[in-house]
C-alpha positions, -999 to +999 in steps of 0.1 A: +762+132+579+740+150+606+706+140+601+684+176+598+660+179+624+621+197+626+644+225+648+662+232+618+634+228+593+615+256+612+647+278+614+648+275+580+614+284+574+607+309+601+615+343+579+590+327+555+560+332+577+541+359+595+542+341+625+557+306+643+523+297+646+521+298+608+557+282+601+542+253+621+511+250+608+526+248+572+556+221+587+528+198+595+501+206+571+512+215+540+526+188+511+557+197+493+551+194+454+578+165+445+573+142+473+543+122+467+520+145+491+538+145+520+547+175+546+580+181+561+569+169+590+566+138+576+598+136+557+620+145+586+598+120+604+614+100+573+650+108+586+647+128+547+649+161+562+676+170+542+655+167+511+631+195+528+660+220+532+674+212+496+636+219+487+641+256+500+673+258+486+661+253+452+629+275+463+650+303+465+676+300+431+638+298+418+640+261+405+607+251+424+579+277+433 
């Protein structure tokens, strides 16, 4: 399995923010609800970044919010 990267974290999150500026700032900032208060940074730092990009793909069938 290819491990997901931050490159295709912030792809994935790029149409999401006003700006790349703000798709980092939330990458490295911002804790996702589920995982114990860490950022995707962190969980790709993990080698989990797979879990981040299932995070937005339940995001958008509206699982999480």
């Amino acid at each position: 399995m290819t491990q997901v990267t931050e490159a295709d974290i912030k792809a994935l999150i790029a149409s999401r923010f006003a700006s790349e500026r703000l798709a980092t700032e939330w990458y490295d900032t911002q804790p996702i609800p589920g995982f114990g208060k860490l950022t995707a940074r962190q969980l790709v730092e993990q080698g989990r970044g797979d879990e981040v990009a299932l995070y937005f793909t339940a995001v958008d069938w509206g699982i999480h919010a």
